[in-house]
C-alpha positions as CSV (number, residue, x, y, z in Angstrom):
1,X,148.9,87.6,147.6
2,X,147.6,86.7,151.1
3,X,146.5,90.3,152.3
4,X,143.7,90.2,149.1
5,X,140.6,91.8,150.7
6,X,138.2,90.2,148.1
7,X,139.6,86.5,147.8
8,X,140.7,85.8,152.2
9,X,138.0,84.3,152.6
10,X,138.2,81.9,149.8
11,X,142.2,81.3,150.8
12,X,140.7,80.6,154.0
13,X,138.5,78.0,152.8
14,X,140.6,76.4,150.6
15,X,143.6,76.2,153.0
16,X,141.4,74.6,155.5
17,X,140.5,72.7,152.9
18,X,144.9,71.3,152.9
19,X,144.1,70.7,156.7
20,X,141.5,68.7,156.5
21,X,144.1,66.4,153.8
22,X,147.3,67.0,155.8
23,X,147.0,68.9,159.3
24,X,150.2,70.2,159.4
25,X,150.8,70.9,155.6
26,X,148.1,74.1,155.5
27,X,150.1,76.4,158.5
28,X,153.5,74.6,156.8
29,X,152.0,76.6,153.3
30,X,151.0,80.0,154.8
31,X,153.5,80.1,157.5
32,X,156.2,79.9,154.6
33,X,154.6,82.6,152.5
34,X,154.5,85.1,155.3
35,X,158.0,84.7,155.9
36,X,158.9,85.4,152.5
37,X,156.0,88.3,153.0
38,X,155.3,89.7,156.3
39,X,152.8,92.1,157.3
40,X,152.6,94.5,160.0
41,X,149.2,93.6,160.4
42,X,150.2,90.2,162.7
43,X,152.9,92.1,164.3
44,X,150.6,92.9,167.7
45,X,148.9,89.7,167.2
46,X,149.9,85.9,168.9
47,X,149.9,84.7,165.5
48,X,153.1,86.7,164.6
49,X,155.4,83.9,165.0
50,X,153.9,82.3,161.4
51,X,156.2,85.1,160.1
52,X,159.4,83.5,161.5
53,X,161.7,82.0,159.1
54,X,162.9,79.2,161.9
55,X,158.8,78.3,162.4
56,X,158.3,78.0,158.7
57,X,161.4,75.7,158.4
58,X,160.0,73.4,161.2
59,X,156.3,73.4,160.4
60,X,157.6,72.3,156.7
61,X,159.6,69.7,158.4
62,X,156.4,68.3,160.5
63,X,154.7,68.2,157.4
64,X,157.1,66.3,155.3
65,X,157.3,63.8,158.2
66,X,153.2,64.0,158.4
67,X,152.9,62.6,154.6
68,X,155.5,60.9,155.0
69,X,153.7,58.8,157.9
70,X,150.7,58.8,156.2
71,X,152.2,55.6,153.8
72,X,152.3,53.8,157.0
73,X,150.4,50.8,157.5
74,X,148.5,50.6,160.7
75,X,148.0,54.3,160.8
76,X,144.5,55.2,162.3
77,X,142.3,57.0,160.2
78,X,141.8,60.4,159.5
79,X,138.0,60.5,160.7
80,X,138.9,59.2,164.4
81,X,138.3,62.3,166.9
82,X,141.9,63.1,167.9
83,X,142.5,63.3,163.9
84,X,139.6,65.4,163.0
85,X,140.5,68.0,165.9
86,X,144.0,68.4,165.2
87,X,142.9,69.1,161.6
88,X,140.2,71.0,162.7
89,X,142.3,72.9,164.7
90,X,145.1,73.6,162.5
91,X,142.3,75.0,159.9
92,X,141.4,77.3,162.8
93,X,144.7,78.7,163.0
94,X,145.3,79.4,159.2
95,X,141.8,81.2,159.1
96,X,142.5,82.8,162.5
97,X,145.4,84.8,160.8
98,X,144.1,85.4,157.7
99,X,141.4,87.1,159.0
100,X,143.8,88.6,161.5
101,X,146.3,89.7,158.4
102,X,143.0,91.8,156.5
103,X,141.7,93.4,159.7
104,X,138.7,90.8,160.4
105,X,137.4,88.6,163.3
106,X,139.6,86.4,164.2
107,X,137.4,84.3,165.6
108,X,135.2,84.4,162.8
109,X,138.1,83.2,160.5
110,X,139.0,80.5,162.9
111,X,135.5,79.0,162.8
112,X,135.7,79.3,159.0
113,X,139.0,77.7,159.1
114,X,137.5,74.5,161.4
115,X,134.4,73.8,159.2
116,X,136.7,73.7,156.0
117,X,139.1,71.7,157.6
118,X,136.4,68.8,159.0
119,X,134.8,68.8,155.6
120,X,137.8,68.3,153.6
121,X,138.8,65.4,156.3
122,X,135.6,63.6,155.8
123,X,135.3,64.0,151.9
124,X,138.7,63.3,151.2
125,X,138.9,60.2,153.8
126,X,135.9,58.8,151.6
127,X,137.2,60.2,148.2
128,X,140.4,57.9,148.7
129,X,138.1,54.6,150.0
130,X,136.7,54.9,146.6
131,X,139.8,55.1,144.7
132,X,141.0,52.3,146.0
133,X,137.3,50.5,145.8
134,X,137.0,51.4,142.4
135,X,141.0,50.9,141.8
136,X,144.3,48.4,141.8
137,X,146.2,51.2,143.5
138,X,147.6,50.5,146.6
139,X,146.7,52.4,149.3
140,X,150.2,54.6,149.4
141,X,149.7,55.3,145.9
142,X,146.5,57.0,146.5
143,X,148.5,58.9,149.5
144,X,150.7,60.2,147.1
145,X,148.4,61.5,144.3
146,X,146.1,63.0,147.4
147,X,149.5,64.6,148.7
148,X,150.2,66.3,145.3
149,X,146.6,67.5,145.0
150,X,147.1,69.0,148.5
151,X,150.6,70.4,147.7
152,X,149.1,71.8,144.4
153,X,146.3,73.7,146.1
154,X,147.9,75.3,149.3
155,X,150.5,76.4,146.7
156,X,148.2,78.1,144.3
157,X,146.1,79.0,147.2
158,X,149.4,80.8,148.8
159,X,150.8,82.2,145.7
160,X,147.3,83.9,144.6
């Protein structure tokens, strides 16, 4: 359940956590779990629109298209600075409206939000250099097991 007083802070985390792996896969998660459970509590906020069915459906479709282009060869990497904002970014927005959806800052959850995301960029960019340093894989291999370690996550995360 998202609207858990004790644990939002920890979904906040751990969903900036997914943006910091796949920018557009951590709003994609929540923004499909308030539509199947809306509160009234985003309902005077800007962040309402996470509630809408249609936004769900599209941000899921950036973020199929984001892993998706994430196999690409030639792809810059995930620690150049238009990367690390939009990640950064898109962890402030999942914090902003959790905080938002229990009654708290929503600045507070936004800056929350950013620091997970940035972490989780830089750890995972160098957690999947050493994969393939220490591994055969090829690189689109390693996308795809950090792609279901991502999808895993936000899910639980979501679903708790």
């Amino acid at each position: 359940m998202l609207y858990d007083k004790d644990s939002y802070i920890w979904k906040t985390i751990g969903l900036g956590a997914v943006a910091g792996m796949r920018a557009m896969s951590a709003p994609a998660l929540l923004s499909n779990e308030l539509s199947k459970i809306p509160t009234t509590r985003l309902s005077h906020s800007p962040l309402h629109y996470l509630q809408s069915g249609a936004v769900s459906t599209g941000l899921k479709v950036m973020a199929a298209s984001e892993m998706l282009g994430d196999k690409i060869p030639g792809i810059p990497d995930r620690i150049t600075i238009p990367s690390v904002l939009t990640r950064a970014a898109s962890g402030a927005l999942v914090g902003a409206t959790l905080f938002t959806a229990n009654k708290d800052k929503t600045m507070t959850g936004a800056a929350v939000g950013a620091a997970a995301a940035v972490a989780a960029t830089y750890i995972s960019f160098y957690l999947r250099k050493l994969v393939r340093k220490q591994t055969s894989f090829p690189d689109a291999f390693s996308g795809v097991i950090e792609d279901a370690i991502m999808l895993g996550s936000g899910l639980a995360i979501t679903k708790s």
